[in-house]
N, C-alpha and C positions, 0 to 999 in steps of 0.2 A: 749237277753235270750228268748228262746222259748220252750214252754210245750205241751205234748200232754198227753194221754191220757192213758191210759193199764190196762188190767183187771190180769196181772200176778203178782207176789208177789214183782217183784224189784220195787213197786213204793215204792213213798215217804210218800203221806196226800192221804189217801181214799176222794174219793168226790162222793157222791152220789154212791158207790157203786163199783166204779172204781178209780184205783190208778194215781197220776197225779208225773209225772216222767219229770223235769226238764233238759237240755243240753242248752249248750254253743256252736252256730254254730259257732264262732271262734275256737274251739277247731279241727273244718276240716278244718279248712283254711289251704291252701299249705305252704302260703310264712309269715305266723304270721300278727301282729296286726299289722304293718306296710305296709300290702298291695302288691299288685306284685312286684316283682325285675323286673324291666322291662330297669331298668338307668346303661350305663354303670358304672365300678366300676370308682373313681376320681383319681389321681394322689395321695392323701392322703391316698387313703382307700389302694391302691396299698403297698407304702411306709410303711403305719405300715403291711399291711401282709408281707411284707419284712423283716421286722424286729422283726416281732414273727416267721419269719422260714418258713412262708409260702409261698411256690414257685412251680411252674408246673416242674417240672423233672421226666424222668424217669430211674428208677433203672435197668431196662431191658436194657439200650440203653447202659449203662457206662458198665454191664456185659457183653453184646454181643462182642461189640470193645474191651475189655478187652481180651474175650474171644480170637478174631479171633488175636489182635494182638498177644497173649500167641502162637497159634497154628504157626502163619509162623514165627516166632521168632527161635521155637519150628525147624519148616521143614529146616529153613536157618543154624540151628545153630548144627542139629542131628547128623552129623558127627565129628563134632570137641567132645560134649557132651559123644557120646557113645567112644571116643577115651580117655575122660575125666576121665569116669566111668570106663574103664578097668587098667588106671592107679592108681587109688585109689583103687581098690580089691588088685592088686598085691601088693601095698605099704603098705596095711593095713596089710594084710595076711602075708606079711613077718617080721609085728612085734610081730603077736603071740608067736612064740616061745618067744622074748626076752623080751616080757610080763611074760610068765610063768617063763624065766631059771632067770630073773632078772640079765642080765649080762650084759648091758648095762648103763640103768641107774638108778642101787642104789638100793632103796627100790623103791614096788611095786608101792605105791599112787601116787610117782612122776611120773614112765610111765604112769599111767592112766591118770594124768593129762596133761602131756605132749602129750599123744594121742588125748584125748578129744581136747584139744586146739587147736591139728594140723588139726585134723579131718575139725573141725567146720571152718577152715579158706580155709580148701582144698574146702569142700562145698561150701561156700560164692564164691568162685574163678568160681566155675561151673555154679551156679544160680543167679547171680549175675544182667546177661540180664535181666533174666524173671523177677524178681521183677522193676528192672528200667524201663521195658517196660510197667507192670501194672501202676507203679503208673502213672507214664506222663500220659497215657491216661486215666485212675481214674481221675487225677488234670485237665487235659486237658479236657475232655468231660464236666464235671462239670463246668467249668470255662465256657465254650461256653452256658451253658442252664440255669443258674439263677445269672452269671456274677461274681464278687470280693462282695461277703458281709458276715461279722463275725458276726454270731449273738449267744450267750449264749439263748435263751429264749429257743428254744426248750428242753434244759440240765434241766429247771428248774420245779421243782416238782408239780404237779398239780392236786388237791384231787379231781376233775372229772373225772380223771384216775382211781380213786380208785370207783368210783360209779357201781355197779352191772347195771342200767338202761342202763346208759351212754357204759359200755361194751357189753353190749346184741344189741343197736342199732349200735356199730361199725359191730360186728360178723354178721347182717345181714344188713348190708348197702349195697348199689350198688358199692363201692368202694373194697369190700370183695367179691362181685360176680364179681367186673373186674376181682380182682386177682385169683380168681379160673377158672376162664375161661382163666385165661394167663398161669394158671398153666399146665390146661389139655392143652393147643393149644402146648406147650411147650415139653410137654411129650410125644404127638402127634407124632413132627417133631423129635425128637429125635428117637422114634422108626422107624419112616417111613426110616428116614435116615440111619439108623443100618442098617435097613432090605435090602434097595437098597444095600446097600455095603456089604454085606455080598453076596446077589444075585450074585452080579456083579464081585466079586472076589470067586465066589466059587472053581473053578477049582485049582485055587493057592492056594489057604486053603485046598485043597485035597491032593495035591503037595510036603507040607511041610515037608512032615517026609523024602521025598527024597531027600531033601538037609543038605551041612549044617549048622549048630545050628546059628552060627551067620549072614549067609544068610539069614535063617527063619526067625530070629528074627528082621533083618533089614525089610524083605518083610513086617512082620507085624505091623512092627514101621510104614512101608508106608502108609499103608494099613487105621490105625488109623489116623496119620494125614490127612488126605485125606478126612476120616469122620469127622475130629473136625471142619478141616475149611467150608464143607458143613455145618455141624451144625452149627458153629460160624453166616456164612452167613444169614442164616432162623432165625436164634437169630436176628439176626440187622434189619432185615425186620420185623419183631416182636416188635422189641427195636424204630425201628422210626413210625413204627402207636402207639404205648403204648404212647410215647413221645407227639404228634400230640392230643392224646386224653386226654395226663396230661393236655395241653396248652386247650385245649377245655374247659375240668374240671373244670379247675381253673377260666378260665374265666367268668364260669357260678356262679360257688361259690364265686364270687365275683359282682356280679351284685347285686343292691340296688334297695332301695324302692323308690319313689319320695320323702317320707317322711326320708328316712334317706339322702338324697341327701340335701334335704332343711335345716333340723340339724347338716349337715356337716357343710355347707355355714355359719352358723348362729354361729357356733363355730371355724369358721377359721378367718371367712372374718366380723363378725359383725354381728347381726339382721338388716336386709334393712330398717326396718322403725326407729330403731333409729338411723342408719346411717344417712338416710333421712333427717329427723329431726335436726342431726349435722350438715348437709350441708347446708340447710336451719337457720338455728341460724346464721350458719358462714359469708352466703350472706347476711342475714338483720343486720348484725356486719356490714358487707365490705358497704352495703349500705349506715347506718346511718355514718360511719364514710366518706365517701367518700361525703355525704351532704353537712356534718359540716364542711369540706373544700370548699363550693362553695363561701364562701366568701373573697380565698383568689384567684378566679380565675381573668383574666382579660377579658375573655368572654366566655357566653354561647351560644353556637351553637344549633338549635332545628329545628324541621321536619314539622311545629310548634310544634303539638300535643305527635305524638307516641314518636319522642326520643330527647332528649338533652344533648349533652354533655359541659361538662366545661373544660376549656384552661386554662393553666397558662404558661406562657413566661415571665423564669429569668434566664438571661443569665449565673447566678452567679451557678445556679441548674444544668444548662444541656444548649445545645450549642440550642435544638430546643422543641418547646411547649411539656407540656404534659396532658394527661389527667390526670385533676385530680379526675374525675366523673362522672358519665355517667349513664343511666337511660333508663327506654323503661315505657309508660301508664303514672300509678304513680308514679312509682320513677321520670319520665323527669317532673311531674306535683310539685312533691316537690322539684326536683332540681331548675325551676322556681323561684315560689315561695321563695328559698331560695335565690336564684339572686335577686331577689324586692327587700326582705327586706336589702337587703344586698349592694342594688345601682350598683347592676355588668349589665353591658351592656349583649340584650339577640339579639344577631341576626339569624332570620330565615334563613337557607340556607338548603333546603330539601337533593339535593345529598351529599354535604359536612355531614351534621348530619348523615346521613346514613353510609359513610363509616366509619366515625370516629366510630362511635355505633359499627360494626361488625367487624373491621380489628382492633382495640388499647384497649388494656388493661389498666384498670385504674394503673396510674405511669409508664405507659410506653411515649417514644418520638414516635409525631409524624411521619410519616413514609418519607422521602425525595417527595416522587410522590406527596404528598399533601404540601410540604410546600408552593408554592404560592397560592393557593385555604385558607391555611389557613394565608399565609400574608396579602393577600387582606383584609380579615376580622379583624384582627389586625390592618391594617393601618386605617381601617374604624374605630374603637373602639377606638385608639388612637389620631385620627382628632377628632371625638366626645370631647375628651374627653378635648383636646385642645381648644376647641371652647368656654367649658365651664370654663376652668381655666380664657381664654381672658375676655369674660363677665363678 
């Protein structure tokens, strides 16, 4: 908290004459109390924005393709369409009359319903491309830029929506200036586009009344398409930098603090020091119990000092020795000491102690390359031990 000073009326406590006016320089901090975003976003933080709906796509990219596929669907399909269209006028037109004289079928409400019904199936029969062609690339596009995920969250009601604050910093956020600058770039290339083709066809738009009607109208059925799919085109060059800048966006609104990095970790994976701490309980468990077995071993191996381990060879256990304990300092100082008390034979042998220490887990079998390095010292420990049963 820092204070300065002001002689103007917004202070707070007059001091000597002068008002002293209080602020919170965390109240300028860019990135909040948690410090720069500077860490990429985790796999978790990823995942739940996935699953609240938050994903980089863009809505320009799915209209463009939309767009251009509607327009050559449109170009490929305009003949058989306008061949479509003149056979529904004469078909419709010649139920008039038998709409009004009623001499087909019955009373009126049944032709009108029997119109409606034919109507609406003759339509679907015409249009029927153009919607199949939007959606697959609606479903299609989509599917390639935030992948297969159902999520309900975005449907669900949320009273920061309702907050006047909260709405005033959407209306001027940077994500409100992209979209008005996508707007005008938009409205731009549409005019620009118009205006070439209209340029560029002018003579034949002069033309027109000298032919006829359905010629005309063919030339300027061309005439359109021809502009839809330039425009379609400058949409999708539109539609993949907007795309390229959602993925930007996102990535950036998704980037953390080192402090939320560290509280992730801490809520996934554990707090490290009392993890630590686990690990550490669990080895001085595995230790004291691996002791209190050294007196069932038949010999201890030692470096003398840094390591010792304990053998045990029963053939009834396991076909070859194993460790049953093993130590480095103090732990080989009380594995010792636990051999004394315990009358177990301790033979030094520095390179044998060593491997046995770093290549064999306690309860695991020695490994075949050592078993005669570790016969020798059994046969040793077993003559001993012979010598003393004889005496």
């Amino acid at each position: 908290m820092k204070y300065i000073r002001t002689t103007t009326l917004y202070g707070i406590q007059p001091v000597a004459g002068e008002y002293v006016f209080s602020y919170d320089l965390q109240f300028f901090a860019k990135d909040g109390p948690g410090g720069e975003r500077t860490e990429q976003a985790t796999p978790k933080k990823l995942e739940d924005a996935r699953n609240e709906g938050q994903v980089a796509k863009s809505k320009e990219l799915v209209n463009a393709l939309a767009l251009l596929g509607l327009f050559i669907i449109l170009k490929i399909y305009l003949s058989y369409l306008g061949n479509g269209i003149m056979e529904l006028f004469h078909k419709y037109l010649g139920y008039f009359g038998n709409v009004v004289s009623d001499r087909y079928y019955g009373t009126s409400n049944n032709v009108y319903h029997f119109v409606f019904r034919e109507a609406l199936l003759d339509v679907l029969k015409l249009i029927w491309p153009f919607l199949l062609v939007s959606f697959v690339i609606g479903f299609v596009v989509n599917l390639v830029q935030v992948k297969w995920k159902i999520s309900t969250k975005p449907l669900e009601p949320k009273l920061d929506k309702f907050n006047p604050i909260n709405g005033l910093k959407r209306i001027f956020s940077t994500k409100q200036l992209v979209e008005l600058l996508k707007s005008i770039a938009m409205v731009a290339v549409v005019g620009y586009i118009a205006y070439q083709c209209i340029v560029d066809n002018l003579g034949i738009l002069f033309s027109l009344y000298e032919i006829p009607l359905l010629q005309a109208i063919s030339t300027v059925g061309s005439i359109l398409l021809d502009m839809g799919i330039r425009i379609s085109v400058a949409f999708l060059v539109i539609g993949i930098a907007d795309y390229a800048y959602q993925k930007w966006k996102f990535k950036q609104d998704m980037m953390m603090t080192k402090q939320e990095t560290k509280d992730e970790f801490k809520n996934t994976e554990g707090d490290p020091q009392i993890k630590g701490q686990i690990r550490q309980r669990m080895r001085d468990a595995s230790r004291r119990r691996s002791i209190a077995s050294v007196p069932e071993a038949d010999v201890v191996i030692t470096n003398p000092t840094h390591f010792a381990v304990a053998l045990q060879y029963d053939t009834e256990k396991a076909p070859a020795p194993i460790v049953i304990a093993k130590g480095a300092d103090v732990i080989a100082a009380k594995i010792r000491e636990k051999a004394r008390e315990s009358h177990v034979e301790i033979v030094e042998n520095k390179p044998l102690a060593r491997l046995l220490y770093h290549n064999v887990e306690i309860g695991e079998e020695v490994p075949p390359e050592l078993y005669q390095a570790v016969a020798e010292v059994l046969a040793y420990v077993y003559s001993l031990k012979n010598k003393g049963v004889g005496a």
